[in-house]
C-alpha positions, 0 to 999 in steps of 0.5 A, a space after each residue: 413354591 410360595 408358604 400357603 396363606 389361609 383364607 384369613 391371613 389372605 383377607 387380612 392382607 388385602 386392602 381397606 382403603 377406600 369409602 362407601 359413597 352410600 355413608 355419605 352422612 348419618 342422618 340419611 341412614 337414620 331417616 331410611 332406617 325408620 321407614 325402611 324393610 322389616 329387621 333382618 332383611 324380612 320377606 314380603 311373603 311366607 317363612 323366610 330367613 327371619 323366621 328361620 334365624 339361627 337355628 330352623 328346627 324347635 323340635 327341643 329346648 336348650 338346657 343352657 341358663 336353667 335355674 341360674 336366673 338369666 337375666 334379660 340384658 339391656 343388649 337383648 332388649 334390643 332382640 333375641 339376636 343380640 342375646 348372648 348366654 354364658 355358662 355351662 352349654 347344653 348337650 347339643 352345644 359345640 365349640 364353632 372351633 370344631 367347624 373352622 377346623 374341618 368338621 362340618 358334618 353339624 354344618 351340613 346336617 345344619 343345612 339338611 334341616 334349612 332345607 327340609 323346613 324350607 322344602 327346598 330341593 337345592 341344597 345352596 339355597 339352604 346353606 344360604 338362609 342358614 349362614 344368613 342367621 348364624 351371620 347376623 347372630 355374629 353381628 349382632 352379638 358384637 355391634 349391640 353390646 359395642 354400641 351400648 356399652 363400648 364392649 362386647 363378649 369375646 367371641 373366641 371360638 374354642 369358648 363359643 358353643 353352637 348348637 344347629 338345631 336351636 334358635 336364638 338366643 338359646 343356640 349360642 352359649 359363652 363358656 369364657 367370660 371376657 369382653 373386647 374393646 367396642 371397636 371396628 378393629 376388635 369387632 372384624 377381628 373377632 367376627 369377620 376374620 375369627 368367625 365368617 372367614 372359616 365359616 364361608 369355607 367350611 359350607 363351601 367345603 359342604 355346597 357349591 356357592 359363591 363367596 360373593 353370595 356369602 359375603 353378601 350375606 354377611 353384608 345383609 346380616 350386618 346392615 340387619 343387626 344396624 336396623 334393629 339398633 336403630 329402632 330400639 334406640 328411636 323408641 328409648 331416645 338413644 340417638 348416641 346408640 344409634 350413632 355409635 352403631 352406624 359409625 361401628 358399620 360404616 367402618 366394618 363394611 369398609 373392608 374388600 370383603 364387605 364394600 359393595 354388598 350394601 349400596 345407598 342409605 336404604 343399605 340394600 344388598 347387591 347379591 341375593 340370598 336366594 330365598 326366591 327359589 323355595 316353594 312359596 318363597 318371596 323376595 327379602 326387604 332388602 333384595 337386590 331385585 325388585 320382582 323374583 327372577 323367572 324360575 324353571 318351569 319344572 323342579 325335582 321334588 321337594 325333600 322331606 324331614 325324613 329325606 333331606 335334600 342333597 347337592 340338586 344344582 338347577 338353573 341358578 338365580 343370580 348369587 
């Protein structure tokens, strides 16, 4: 019997090579992009995952920067997705390495609030949109700060702090100062494989939902965070910005995880993330389909805050 190979070294190892036929050229993913779907994959009707970004419940506010005088950052003009805090983390922040290495129980109740706020009775569509958020936090956080300055703050997992039940840019909190060289490399060291390798398995841990979902997802969340880099840099004139972040994408989405989950110059994703399925969902900007798939002609009740949903596994929509 074989020495076990984690998910990240399995990944790791598998190939890069090839080229995406939909990056034939910059120039048409910049046209596209200044016309195209709202940032971050926005729905056509309702709350959806834009809304609901990283952290669903704004039931509280983060302690974290308090009287030490943050400053708006040139990355954070870009959105409050790229905006990255440091300092001391507030008391509901924790080390993401706490989830990687198997205690999910913040993640699932991560999910049980998704799904409360989205009156979804299935517990996969809610860790769908909640790994979408935390996904394009990740993004962005590494491909804004690349882009404009050719660094970005080290994601290191036992030094980067989450709290499930804030929003961005207060839900995440650098406790170690420290960059990473602006690069492809770094970048999906850091982030793919330091960061959405072990968080995939860890919801998968929690729900049943496939990889090819999640890392469609992650596909979305990326050519979101590209979206949002371009129309802050048509608005200031920084072309070479926009430049920098679609070469930085074109490379990243080059990996076996990530080819194929975009597709054309409109980078429209090829999965769906199932926001669909909730109460008065509609389809995302960048959704695979192009009118909702027939539902079920009846479903359980939907949770409440007071009772979340659990694993309810109806007809499933196209992951």
């Amino acid at each position: 019997m074989g020495p076990t190979i984690s998910p990240v070294d399995a990944s790791r190892r598998r190939s890069r090579a090839g080229t995406l036929a939909y990056y034939r050229g910059r120039r048409g993913v910049r046209d596209h992009l200044g016309a195209g779907p709202p940032p971050y994959a926005a729905p056509e009707a309702g709350a959806g995952p834009a809304d609901l970004g990283s952290g669903a419940t704004a039931g509280r506010r983060s302690e974290t920067g308090r009287g030490r005088g943050v400053e708006r950052t040139e990355t954070e003009s870009i959105g409050g997705f790229f905006a990255t805090r440091t300092g001391e983390p507030g008391p509901g922040h924790l080390p993401l390495s706490r989830l990687h290495a198997g205690d999910i129980a913040p993640l699932t109740a991560r999910v049980d609030r998704v799904a409360a706020r989205l009156r979804t009775p299935e517990r996969r569509v809610a860790a769908s949109i909640a790994h979408l958020g935390l996904a394009a936090r990740l993004w962005s956080t590494a491909l804004g700060p690349a882009a404009l300055h050719g660094e970005f703050p080290d994601p290191a997992a036992g030094a980067l702090y989450w709290d499930p039940e804030l929003s961005s840019p207060d839900d995440l909190c650098w406790t170690r100062a420290g960059s990473l060289p602006g690069t492809v490399d770094s970048i999906r060291e850091a982030v793919q494989f330091g960061h959405l390798v072990p968080l995939a398995e860890a919801l998968r841990g929690d729900v049943r939902i496939s990889r090819r979902l999640l890392w469609g997802n992650a596909g979305s969340a990326l050519a979101g965070a590209l979206r949002e880099i371009h129309r802050w840099a048509r608005e200031r004139d920084r072309p070479e910005v926009a430049d920098r972040a679609t070469a930085l994408t074109t490379g990243l989405l080059d990996h076996p995880d990530l080819s194929g989950t975009v597709r054309g110059a409109a980078l429209r994703r090829t999965s769906c993330c199932l926001y669909y399925r909730c109460p008065g969902g509609g389809l995302c900007g960048d959704c695979a389909f192009d009118s909702p798939p027939r539902r079920p002609l009846s479903q359980p009740p939907a949770p409440t805050a007071a009772s979340p949903a659990r694993d309810i596994r109806g007809p499933a929509g196209r992951p």
